[in-house]
C-alpha positions as CSV (number, residue, x, y, z in Angstrom):
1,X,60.3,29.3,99.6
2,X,58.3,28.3,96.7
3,X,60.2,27.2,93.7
4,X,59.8,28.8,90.5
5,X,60.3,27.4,87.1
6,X,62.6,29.3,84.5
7,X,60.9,28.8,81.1
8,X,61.5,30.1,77.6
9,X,59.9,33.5,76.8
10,X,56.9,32.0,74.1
11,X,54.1,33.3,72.4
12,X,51.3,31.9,74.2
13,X,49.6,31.4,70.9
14,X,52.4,29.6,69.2
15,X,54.1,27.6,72.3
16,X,57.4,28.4,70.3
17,X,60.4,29.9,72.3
18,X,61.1,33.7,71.4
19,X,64.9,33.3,72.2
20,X,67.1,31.2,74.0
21,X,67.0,33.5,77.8
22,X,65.0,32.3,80.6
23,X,62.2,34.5,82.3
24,X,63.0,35.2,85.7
25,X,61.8,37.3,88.9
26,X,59.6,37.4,91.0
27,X,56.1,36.4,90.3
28,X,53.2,37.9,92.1
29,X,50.1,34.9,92.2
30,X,46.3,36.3,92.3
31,X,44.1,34.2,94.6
32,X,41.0,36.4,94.0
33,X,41.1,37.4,90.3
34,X,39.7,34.7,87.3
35,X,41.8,33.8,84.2
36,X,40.4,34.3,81.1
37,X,40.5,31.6,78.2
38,X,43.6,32.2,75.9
39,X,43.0,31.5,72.6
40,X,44.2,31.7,69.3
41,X,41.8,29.2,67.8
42,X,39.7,30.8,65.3
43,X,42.6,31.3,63.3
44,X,42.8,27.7,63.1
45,X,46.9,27.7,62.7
46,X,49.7,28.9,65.0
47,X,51.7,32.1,64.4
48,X,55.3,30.4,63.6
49,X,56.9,34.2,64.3
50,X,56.1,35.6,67.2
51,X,56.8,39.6,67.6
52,X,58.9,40.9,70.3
53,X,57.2,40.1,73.5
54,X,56.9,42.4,77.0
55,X,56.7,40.3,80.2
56,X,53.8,40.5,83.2
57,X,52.4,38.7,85.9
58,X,49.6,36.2,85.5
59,X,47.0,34.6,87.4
60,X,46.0,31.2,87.3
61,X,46.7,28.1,88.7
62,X,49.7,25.4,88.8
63,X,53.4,27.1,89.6
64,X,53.6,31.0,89.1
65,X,55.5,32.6,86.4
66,X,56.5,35.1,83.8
67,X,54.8,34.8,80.9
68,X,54.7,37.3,77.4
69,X,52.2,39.0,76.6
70,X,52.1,39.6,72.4
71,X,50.5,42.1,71.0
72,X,46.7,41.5,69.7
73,X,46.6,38.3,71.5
74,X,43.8,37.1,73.9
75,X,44.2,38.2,77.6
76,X,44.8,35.8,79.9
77,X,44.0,37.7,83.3
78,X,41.1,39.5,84.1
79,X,42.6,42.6,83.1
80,X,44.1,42.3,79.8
81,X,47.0,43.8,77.7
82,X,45.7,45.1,74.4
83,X,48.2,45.9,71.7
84,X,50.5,46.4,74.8
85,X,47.8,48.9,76.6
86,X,46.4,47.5,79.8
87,X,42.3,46.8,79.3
88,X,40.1,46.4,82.6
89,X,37.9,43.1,82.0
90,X,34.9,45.4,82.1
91,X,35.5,46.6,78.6
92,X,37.6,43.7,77.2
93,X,33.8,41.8,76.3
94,X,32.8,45.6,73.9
95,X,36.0,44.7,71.8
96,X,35.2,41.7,71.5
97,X,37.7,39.5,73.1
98,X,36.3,36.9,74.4
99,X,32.6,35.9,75.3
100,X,30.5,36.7,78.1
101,X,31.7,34.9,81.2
102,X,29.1,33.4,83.4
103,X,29.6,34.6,87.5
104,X,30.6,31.7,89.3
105,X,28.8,31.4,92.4
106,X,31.0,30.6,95.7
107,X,31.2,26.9,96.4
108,X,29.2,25.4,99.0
109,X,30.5,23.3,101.8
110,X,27.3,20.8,101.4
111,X,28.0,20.4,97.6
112,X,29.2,16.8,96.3
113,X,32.5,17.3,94.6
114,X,33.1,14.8,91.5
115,X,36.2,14.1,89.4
116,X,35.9,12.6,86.4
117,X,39.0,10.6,84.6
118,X,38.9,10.0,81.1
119,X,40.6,7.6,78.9
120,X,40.6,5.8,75.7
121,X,39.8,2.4,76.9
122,X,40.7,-1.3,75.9
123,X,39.6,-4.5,75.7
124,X,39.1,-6.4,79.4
125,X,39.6,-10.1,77.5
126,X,40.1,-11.6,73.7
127,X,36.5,-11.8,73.8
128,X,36.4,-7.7,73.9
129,X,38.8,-7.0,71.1
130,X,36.3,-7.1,68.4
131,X,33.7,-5.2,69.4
132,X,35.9,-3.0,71.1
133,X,37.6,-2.9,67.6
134,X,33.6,-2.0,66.7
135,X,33.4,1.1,68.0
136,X,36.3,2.2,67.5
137,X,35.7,2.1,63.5
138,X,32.0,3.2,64.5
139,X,33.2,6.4,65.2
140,X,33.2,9.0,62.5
141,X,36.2,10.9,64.1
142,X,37.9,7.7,63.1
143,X,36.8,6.8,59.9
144,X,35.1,9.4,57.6
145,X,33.1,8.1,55.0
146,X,31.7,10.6,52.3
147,X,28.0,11.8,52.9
148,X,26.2,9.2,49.9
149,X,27.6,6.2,52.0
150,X,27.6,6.7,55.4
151,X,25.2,4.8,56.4
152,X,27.3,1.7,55.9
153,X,29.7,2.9,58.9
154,X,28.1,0.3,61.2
155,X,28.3,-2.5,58.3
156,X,32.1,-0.8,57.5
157,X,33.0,-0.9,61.1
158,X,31.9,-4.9,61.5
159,X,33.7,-5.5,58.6
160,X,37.1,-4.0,59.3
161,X,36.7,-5.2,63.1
162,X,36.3,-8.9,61.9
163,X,38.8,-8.7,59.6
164,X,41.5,-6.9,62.4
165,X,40.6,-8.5,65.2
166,X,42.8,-11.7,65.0
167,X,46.0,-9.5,64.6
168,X,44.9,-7.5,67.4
169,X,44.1,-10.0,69.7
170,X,47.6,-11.8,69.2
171,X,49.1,-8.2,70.6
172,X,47.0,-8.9,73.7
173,X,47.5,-12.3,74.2
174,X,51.0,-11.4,73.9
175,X,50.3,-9.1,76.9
176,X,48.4,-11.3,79.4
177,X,44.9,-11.8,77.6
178,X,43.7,-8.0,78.1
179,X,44.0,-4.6,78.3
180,X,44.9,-3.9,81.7
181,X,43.9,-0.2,80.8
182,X,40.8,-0.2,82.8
183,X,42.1,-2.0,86.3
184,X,45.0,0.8,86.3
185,X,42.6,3.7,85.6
186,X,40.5,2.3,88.4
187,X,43.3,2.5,91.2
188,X,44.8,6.0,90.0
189,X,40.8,6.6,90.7
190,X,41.0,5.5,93.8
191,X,44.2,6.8,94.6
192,X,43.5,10.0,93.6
193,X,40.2,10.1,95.5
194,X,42.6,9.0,98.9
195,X,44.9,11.8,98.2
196,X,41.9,14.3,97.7
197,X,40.5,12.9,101.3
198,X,44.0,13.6,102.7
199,X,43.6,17.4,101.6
200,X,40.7,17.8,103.4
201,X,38.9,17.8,99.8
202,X,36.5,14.6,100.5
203,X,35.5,14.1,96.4
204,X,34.1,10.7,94.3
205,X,36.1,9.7,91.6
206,X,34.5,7.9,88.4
207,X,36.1,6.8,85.2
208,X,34.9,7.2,81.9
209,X,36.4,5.6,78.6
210,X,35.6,6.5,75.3
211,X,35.1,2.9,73.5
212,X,34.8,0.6,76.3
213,X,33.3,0.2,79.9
214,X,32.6,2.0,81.8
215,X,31.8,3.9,79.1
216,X,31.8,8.2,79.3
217,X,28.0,7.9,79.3
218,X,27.8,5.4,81.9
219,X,30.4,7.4,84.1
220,X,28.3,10.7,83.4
221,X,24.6,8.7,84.6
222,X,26.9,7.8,88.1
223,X,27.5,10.9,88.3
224,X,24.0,12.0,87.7
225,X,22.5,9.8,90.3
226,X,24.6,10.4,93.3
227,X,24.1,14.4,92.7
228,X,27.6,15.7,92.5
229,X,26.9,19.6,92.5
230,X,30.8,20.8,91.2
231,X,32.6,18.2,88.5
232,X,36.2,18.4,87.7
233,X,36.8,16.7,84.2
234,X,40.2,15.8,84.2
235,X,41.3,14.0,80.5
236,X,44.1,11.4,81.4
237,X,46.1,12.7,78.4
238,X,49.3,14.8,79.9
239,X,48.4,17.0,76.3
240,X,45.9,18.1,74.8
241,X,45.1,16.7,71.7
242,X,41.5,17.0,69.3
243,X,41.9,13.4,69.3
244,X,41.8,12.7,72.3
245,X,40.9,14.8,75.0
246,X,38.8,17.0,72.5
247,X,36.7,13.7,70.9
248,X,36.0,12.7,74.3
249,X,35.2,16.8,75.3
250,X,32.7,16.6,72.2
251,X,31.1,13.7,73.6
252,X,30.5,15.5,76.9
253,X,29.2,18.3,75.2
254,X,26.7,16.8,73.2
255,X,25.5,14.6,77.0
256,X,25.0,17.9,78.6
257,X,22.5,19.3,75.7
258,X,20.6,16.0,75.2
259,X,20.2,15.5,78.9
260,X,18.1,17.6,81.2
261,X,19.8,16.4,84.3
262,X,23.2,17.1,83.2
263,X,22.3,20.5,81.8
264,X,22.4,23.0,85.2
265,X,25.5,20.7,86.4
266,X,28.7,23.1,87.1
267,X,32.4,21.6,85.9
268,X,35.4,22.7,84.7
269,X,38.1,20.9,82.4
270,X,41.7,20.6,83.0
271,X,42.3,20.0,79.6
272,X,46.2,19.3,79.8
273,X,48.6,19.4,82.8
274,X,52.0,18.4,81.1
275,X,53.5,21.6,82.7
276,X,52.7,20.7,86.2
277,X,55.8,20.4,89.0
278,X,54.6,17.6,89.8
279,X,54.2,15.7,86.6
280,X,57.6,16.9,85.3
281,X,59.5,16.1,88.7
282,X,57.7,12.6,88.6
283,X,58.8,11.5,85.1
284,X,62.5,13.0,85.9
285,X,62.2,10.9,89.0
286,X,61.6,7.5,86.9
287,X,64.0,8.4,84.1
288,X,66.6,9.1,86.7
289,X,66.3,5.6,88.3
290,X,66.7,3.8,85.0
291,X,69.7,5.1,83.8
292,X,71.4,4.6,86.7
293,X,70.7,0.9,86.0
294,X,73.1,0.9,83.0
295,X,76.6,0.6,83.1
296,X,77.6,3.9,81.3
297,X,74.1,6.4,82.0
298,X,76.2,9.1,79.9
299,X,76.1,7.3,76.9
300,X,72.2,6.1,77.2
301,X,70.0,7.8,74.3
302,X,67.2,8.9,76.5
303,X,64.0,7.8,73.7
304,X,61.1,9.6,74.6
305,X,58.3,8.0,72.4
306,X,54.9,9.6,72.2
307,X,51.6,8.5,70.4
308,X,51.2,9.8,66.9
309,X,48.3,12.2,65.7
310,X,47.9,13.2,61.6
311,X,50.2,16.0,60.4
312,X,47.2,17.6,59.1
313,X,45.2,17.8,62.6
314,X,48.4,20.0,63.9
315,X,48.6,22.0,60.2
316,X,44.8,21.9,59.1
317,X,43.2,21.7,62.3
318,X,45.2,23.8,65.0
319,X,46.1,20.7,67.3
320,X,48.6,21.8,69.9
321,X,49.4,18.6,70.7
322,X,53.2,19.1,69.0
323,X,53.7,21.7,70.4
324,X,52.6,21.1,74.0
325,X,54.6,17.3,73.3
326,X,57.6,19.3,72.3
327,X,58.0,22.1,75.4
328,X,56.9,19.0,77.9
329,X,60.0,17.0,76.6
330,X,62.2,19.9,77.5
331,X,60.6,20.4,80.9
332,X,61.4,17.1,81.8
333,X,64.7,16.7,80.2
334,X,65.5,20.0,82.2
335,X,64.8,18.9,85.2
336,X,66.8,15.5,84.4
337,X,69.7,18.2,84.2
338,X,69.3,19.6,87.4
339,X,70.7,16.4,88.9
340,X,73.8,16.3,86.7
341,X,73.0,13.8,83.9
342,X,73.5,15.4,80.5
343,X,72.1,12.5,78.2
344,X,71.0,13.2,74.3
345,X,67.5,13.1,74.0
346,X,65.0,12.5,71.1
347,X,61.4,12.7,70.7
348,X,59.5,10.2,67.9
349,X,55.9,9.2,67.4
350,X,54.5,5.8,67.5
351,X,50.9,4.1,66.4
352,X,50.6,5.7,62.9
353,X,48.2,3.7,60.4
354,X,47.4,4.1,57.2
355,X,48.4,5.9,53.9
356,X,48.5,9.3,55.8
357,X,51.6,11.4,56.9
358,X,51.9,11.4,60.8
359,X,54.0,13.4,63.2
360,X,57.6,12.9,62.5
361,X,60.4,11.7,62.9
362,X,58.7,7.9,63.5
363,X,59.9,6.0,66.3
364,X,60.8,2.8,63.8
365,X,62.5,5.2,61.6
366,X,64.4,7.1,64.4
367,X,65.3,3.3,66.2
368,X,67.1,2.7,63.0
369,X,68.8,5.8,62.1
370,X,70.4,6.1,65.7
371,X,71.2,2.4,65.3
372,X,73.5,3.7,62.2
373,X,74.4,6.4,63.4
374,X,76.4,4.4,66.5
375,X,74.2,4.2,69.7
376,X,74.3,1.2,71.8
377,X,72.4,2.2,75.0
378,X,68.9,3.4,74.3
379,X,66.3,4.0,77.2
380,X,62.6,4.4,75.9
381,X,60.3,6.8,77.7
382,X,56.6,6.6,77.1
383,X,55.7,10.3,77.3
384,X,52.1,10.3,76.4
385,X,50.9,7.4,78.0
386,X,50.4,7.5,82.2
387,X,49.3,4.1,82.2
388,X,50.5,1.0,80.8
389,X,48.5,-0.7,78.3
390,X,49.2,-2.4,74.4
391,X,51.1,0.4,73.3
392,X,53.4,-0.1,75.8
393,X,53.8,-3.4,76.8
394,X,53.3,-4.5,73.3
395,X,54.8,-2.4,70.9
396,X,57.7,-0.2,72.3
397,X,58.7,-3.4,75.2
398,X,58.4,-5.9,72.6
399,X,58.2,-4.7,69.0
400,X,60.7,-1.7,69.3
401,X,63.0,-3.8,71.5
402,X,63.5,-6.2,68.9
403,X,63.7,-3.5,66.3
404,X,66.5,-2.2,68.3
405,X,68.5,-5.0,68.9
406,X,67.9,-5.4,65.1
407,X,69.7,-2.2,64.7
408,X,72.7,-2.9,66.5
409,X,71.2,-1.1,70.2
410,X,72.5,-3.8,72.5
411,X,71.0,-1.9,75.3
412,X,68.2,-1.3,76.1
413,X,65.6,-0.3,79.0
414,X,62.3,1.2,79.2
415,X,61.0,3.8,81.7
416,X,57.8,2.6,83.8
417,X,54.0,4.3,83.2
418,X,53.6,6.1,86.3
419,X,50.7,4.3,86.5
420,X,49.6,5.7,90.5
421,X,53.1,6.5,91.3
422,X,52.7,9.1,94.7
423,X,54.2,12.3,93.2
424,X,52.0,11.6,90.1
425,X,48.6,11.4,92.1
426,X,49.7,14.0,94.4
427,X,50.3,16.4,92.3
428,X,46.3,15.2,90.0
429,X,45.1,15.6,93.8
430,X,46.6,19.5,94.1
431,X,45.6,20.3,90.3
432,X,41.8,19.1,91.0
433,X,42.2,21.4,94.4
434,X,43.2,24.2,92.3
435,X,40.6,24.0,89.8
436,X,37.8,24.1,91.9
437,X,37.1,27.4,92.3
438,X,37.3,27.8,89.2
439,X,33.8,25.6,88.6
440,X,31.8,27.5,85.9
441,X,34.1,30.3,84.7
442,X,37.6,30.1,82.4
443,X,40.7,29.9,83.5
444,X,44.2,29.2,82.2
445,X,46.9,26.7,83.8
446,X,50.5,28.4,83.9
447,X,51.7,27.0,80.9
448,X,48.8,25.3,79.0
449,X,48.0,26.4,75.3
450,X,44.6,25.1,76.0
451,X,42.5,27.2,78.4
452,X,40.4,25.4,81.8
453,X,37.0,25.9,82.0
454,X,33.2,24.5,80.9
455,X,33.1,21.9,78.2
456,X,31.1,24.0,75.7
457,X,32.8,26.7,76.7
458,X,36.5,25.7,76.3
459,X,35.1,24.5,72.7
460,X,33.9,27.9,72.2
461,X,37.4,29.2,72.7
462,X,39.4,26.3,71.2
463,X,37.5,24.7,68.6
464,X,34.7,27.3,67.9
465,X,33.7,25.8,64.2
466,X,33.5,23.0,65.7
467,X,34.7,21.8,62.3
468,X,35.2,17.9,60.8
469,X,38.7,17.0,61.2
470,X,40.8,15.2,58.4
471,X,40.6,11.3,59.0
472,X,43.4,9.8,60.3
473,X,42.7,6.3,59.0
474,X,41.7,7.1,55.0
475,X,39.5,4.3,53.4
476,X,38.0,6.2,50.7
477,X,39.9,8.2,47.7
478,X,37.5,10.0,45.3
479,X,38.7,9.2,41.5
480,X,40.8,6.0,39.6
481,X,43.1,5.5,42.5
482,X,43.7,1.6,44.3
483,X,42.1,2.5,47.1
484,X,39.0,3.3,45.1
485,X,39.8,0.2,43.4
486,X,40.0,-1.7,46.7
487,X,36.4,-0.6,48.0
488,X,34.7,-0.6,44.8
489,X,35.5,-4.5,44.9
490,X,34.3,-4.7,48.5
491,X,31.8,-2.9,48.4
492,X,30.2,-5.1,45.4
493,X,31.0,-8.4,47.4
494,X,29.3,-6.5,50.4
495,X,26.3,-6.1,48.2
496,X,26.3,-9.3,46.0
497,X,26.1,-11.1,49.3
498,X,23.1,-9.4,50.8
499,X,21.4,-10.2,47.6
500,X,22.2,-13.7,47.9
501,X,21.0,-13.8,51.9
502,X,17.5,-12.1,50.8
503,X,17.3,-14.7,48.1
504,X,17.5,-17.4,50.8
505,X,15.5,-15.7,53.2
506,X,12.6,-14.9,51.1
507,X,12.7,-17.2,48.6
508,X,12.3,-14.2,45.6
509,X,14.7,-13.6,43.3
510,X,15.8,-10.7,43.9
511,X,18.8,-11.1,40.7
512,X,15.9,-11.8,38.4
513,X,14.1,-8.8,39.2
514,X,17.1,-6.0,38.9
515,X,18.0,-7.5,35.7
516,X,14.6,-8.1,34.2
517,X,15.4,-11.5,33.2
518,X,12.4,-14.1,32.5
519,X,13.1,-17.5,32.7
């Protein structure tokens, strides 16, 4: 018997639970009929109140359930509920609900299949943290200068990575001399491509980072040259987030317009998969095995710690990234439940820099207020991370520690990356399965806020404007403020040192000439 998940009745615009009951019942699953993108994008911002919602069956992929329909939301099945009246998909396009979908031609048995795993990316050696560092600050969804001076974001970027890059290196020396971020995305790869073989699904499985080899571009020119007909782009990030999964979704975008050999290829995104059996029962599984390693696993603080993102890219921007963070948390700590361990759990984010407000509560803050408030046993669980790199192995197994013990936690343990843990790449294996047939048309995952489907066209639905998002690292501040103070003065050393290298170059002076001085 198949084993059904008893979630909160939600809006599916909002993620927010309508009440504290459980949807139940039998589900009926649709093998035959396509999900349609959900999406309440356009409006930019969730709705916080949900109205009264009436229950149906949906299609899609990932574990059946119940899930609420709300009034004047988008449909999510191929027919659609429309201010509670059932609409066939024939006349859902005349009112507008969604675009025109394209008709997905069945798959052929002679077609290369490709999956393509995408990451962040980190330096291999202490050699790579600088440039590394480079294009990170390179990219203007990192740092946004305003329009007179932007093009000083390469100078900017060479600048700040220079300056950084002895810090940052002593974090991964600390670690072993290297990101390891790259050699673990390479064997869940090649995991995952075994565990597709196993399934009778034969696929190649390439891995693209977004600042550091192999590069997306690199991974999409593979890709390219060994003629994969159906692509499955599966983001490494359990959630979806417009700064991570979306940056590296833009990136894809603008590859398939600029090149004519990636233009007629057909793909689909799985742009987050925190919901999946699989994934939940897997992290349980791990969580579970560490706190039976303490001497009292009642009184253990289970710490889930997740990477941070910019208030304003959740309130401004629409990012379901909190949201998705916050019902994935519950899944998990539900299913910790099942097995009779009823620990207190918190949820805190990690990684913030710069002036701007970040999700809250902060993991350094929380460490310390439940180190006053009396906890001694603490275990820390890496939620957003599935592989283990600087953030972990650095600042939560090091930094935090300390910061703990520092706080009076005298215990302390941290939960594993699942890193190519079995149930973890089984369950990647069944979701790229699933989302096959669903190459070149929309659907939605059972839970997911963010609809699966084309690059441009889960864009289209999610992040239609396309619009610039607020900077989470802030090096500019228009009027008499210390930060314009700051770059004023480096700016003019900036320039009062190319004058002096052109000087020396050329031999002119070029100080003698801007201030019309004759000797």
């Amino acid at each position: 018997m198949m084993q059904h998940w008893a979630q909160q009745p939600r809006c599916a615009c909002s993620g927010r639970g309508a009440d504290q009951g459980s949807a139940e019942g039998s589900v009926l699953r649709s093998q035959h009929a396509p999900s349609v993108a959900s999406s309440c994008r356009s409006s930019r911002r969730f709705s916080r109140h949900p109205p009264a919602a009436t229950t149906r069956s949906v299609a899609g992929l990932g574990t059946p359930y119940q899930r609420p329909v709300q009034p004047g939301q988008r449909p999510l099945h191929a027919n659609a509920v429309v201010g509670g009246v059932l609409e066939p998909a024939s006349q859902q396009q005349e009112i507008g609900l969604f675009p025109s979908l394209p008709t997905a031609s069945p798959p052929s048995a002679h077609e290369k299949v490709g999956v393509l795993l995408l990451n962040l990316g980190g330096p291999d050696t202490l050699d790579d943290v600088q440039p590394f560092l480079y294009n990170l600050f390179a990219d203007p969804e990192i740092i946004r200068l305003p329009a007179p001076i932007q093009a000083l974001q390469p100078l900017l970027a060479t600048i700040l990575s220079t300056l950084r890059a002895p810090k940052s290196s002593e974090g991964y020396k600390a670690i072993g001399g290297g990101s390891p971020l790259r050699r673990i995305t390479q064997e869940q790869a090649d995991a995952l491509a075994a565990a597709l073989h196993s399934k009778g699904q034969p696929a190649s499985v390439y891995v693209g980072m977004r600042y550091w080899h192999p590069y997306t571009e690199e991974a999409m020119q593979e890709i390219k040259r060994d003629g994969v007909g159906r692509l499955v782009i599966l983001p490494l990030y359990p959630q979806f987030s417009i700064s991570t999964s979306g940056s590296s979704l833009r990136l894809l975008e603008q590859l398939f317009k600029e090149d004519r050999g990636l233009e007629g290829m057909r793909h689909t995104v799985i742009p987050s998969w925190y919901q999946r059996k699989g994934y939940v029962t897997a992290m349980a599984d791990l969580i579970c095995i560490e706190l039976r390693k303490f001497k009292e696993p009642s009184e253990v603080e289970v710490f889930f710690s997740a990477h941070g993102v910019p208030k304003s890219y959740v309130e401004e921007a629409g990012d379901p990234y909190k949201e998705e963070m916050e019902e994935c948390v519950k899944l998990i700590m539900d299913e910790v439940a099942s097995r009779d361990f009823a620990n207190h759990h918190t949820l805190a984010y990690q990684s913030r820099v710069g002036p701007l407000e970040w999700l809250q509560p902060y993991t350094d803050v929380s460490i310390k207020e439940l180190g006053a408030n009396g906890v001694k046993s603490m275990l820390a669980v890496p939620v957003s991370f599935v592989s283990e790199h600087i953030e972990t192995l650095e600042e939560i197994d090091m930094e935090y520690r300390e910061l703990a013990l520092n706080a009076g936690i005298t215990n302390w343990g941290r939960v594993p990356a699942l890193n190519t843990n079995q149930v973890f790449i089984q369950d990647l294996a069944d979701a790229v399965v699933e989302a096959l047939p669903y190459v070149g048309r929309m659907a939605t995952t059972s839970e997911a806020l963010v609809p699966m489907g084309e690059v441009e066209m889960l864009l289209a639905a999610y992040d239609r404007e396309r619009r610039v998002l607020p900077s989470p690292v802030v090096v500019w501040m228009w009027g008499w403020t210390k930060s314009a103070e700051t770059w004023n003065g480096r700016l003019a050393m900036v320039a009062i040192l190319a004058i002096v290298v052109l000087e020396l170059t050329t031999g002119q002076s070029f100080t003698r000439q801007l201030l019309n001085i004759d000797y």
